[in-house]
C-alpha positions as CSV (number, residue, x, y, z in Angstrom):
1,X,-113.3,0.5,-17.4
2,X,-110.7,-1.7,-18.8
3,X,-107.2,-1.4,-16.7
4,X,-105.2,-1.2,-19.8
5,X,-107.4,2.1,-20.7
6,X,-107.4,3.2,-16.8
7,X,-103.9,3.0,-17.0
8,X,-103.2,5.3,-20.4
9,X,-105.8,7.4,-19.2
10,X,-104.3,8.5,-16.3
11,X,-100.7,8.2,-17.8
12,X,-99.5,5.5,-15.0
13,X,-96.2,4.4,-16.8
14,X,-95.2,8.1,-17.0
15,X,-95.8,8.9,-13.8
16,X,-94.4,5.8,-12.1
17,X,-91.2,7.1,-14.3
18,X,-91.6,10.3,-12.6
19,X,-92.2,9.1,-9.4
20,X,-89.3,6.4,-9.4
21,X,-87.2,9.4,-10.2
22,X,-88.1,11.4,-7.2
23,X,-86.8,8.8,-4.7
24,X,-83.3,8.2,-3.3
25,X,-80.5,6.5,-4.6
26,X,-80.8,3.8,-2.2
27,X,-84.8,3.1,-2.4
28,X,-84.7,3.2,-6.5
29,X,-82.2,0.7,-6.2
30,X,-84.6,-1.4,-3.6
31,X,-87.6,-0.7,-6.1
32,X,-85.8,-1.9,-8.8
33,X,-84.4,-4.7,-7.5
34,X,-87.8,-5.9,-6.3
35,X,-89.2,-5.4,-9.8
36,X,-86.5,-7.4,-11.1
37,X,-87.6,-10.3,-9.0
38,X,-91.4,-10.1,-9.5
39,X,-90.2,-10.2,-13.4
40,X,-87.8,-12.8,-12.8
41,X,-90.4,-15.0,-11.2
42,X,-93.1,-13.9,-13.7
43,X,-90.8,-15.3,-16.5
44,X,-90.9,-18.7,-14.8
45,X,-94.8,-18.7,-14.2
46,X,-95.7,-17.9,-18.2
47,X,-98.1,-20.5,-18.3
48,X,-99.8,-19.4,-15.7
49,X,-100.1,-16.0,-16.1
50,X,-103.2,-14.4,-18.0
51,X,-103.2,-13.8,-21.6
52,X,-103.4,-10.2,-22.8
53,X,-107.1,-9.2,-23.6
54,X,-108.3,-12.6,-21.8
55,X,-110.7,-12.0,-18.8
56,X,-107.9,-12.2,-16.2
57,X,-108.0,-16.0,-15.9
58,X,-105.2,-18.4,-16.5
């Protein structure tokens, strides 16, 4: 199965919502401050990231 269909299938953006909503204060803030980075470095590796719908390769 595809992951983009995996993921709506089993509904993974709601429930990471729901999940990231269940935890503290303090460890939301870590999450989201670590997702901010992987982003932040992600926006500097553009080339080098697959395309969306390619086979996962550069």
């Amino acid at each position: 199965m595809k992951n983009g269909r995996w993921m709506a299938l089993n509904d993974v953006a709601a429930r990471a919502r729901l999940w990231l909503g269940e935890q503290s204060p303090a460890f939301r803030g870590d999450l989201q401050a670590f997702a901010a980075g992987i982003n932040a470095y992600a926006a500097g590796q553009v080339a080098a990231l697959p395309h969306p719908g390619s086979n996962g390769t550069p």
